[in-house]
C-alpha positions in Angstrom: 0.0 0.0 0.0 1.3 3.1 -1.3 2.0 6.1 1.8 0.1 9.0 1.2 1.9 12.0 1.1 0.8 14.8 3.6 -0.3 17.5 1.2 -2.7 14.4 0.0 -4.0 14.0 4.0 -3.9 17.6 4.4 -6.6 17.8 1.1 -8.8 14.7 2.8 -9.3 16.7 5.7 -10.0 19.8 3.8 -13.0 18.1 2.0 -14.1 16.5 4.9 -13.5 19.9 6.5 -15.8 21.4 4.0 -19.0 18.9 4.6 -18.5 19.5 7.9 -18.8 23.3 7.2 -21.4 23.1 4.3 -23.6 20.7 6.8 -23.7 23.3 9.8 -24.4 25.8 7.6 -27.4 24.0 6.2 -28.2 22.7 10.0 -27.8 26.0 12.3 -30.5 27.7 11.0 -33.2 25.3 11.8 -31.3 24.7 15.2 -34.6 26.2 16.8 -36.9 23.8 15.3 -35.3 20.7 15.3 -34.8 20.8 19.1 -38.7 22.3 19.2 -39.7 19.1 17.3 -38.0 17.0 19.4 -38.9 18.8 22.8 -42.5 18.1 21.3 -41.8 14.3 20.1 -39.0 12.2 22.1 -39.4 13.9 25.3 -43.3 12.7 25.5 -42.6 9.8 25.0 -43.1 6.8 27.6 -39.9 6.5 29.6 -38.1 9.6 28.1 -38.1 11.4 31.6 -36.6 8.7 33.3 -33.7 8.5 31.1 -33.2 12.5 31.8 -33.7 12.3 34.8 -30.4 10.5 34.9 -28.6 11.4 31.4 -28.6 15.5 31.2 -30.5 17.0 34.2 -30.8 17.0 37.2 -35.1 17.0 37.4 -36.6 15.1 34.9 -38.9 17.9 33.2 -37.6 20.7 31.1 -38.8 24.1 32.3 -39.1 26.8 29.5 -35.8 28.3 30.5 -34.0 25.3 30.5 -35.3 25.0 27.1 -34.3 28.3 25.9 -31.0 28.0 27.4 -30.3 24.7 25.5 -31.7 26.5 21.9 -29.3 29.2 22.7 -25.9 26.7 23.7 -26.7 25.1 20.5 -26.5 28.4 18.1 -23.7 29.7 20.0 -22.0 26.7 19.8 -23.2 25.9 16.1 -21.9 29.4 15.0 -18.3 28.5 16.9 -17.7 25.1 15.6 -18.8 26.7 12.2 -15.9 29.3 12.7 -13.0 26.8 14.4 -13.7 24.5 11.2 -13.2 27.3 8.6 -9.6 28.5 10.3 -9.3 24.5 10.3 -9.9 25.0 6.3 -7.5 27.4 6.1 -4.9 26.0 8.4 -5.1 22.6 5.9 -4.6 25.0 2.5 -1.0 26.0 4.2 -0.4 22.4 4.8 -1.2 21.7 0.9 0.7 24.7 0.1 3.7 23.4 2.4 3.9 26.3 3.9 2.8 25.9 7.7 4.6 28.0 9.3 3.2 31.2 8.6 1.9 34.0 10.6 -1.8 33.5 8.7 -1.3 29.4 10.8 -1.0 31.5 13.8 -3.4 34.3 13.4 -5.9 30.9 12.6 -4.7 28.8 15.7 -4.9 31.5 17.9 -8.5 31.7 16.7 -9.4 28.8 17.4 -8.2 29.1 21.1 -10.3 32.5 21.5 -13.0 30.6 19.9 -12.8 27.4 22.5 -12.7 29.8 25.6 -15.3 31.4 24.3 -17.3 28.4 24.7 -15.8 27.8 28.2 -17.2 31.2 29.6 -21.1 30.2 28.5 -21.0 26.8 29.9 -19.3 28.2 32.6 -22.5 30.8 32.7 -25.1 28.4 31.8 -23.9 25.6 34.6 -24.6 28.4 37.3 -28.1 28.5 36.4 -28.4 25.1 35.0 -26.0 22.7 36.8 -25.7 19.5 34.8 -22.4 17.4 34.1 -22.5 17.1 30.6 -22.0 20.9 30.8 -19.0 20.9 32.7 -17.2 17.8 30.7 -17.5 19.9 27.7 -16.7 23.3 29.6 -13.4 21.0 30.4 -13.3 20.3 26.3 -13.1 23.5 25.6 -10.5 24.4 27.9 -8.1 21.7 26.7 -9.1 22.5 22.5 -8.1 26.0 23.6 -4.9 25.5 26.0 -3.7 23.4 22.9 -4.3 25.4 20.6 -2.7 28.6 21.9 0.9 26.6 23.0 0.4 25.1 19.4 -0.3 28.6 18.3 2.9 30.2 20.2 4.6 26.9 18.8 3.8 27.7 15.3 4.8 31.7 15.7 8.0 31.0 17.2 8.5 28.6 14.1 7.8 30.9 11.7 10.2 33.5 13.3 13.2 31.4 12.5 12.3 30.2 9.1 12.0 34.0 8.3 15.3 34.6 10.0 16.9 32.0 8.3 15.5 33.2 4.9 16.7 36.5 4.8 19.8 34.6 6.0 20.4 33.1 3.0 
């Protein structure tokens, strides 16, 4: 079996990158209704508030605010994901180009860190109101996606520092 190169890898995860991307842009706008229908279907069903009971909340019915505050994680969220996979996009079109250590690799992992902590701060917010677990494992998420990404980002800066010092070396 034949090793693919990485510019070939780095051009998979671009177009897998993009369906991603094309997919939430299709989905996020009917973010509201999809969780409406399935406020109005799943959860009536027999059973359903037993299993929440022990899966996301703590109380087994969702109160109106609870609700709200879900259809709101979900567009914030949908609308940062979104944004982390289109510097993601970007970041894989240096890779193709070879050239991965640029500032414009930096500018997008640093980005992405901003993004992720963004994230932290409402799931930080929302577990104050509404405590629940799941909340604070992906709170946690976040907060490693954007630790990584901003050493990765400093790593990536100091990289490109040198190969343009050793450019104008030359």
């Amino acid at each position: 079996m034949e090793k693919l190169s990485v510019s070939a890898l780095s051009k998979l995860l671009r177009y897998a990158l993009y369906f991603v991307f094309c997919l939430g842009l299709f989905v996020t706008p009917f973010i509201h209704y999809l969780l409406h229908t399935f406020r109005n279907t799943v959860m009536n069903t027999e059973g359903f508030e037993e299993f929440l009971k022990f899966s996301m909340l703590s109380r087994g019915n969702i109160t109106s605010g609870e609700y709200y505050s879900m259809v709101a994680e979900v567009y914030l969220l949908g609308i940062t994901m979104l944004f982390i996979v289109s510097r993601l996009i970007k970041i894989c079109r240096s890779t193709e180009r070879e050239t991965p250590f640029e500032k414009s690799t930096y500018r997008a992992l640093k980005h992405i860190a901003v993004a992720s902590f963004i994230s932290v701060v409402f799931y930080i917010v929302k577990f104050l109101f509404f405590p629940a677990a799941p909340g604070l494992m992906l709170a946690f998420t976040f907060i490693m996606t954007g630790l990584i990404s901003s050493v990765f980002s400093q790593l990536i800066k100091k990289a490109a520092e040198i190969k343009e010092e050793n450019d104008y070396t030359v």
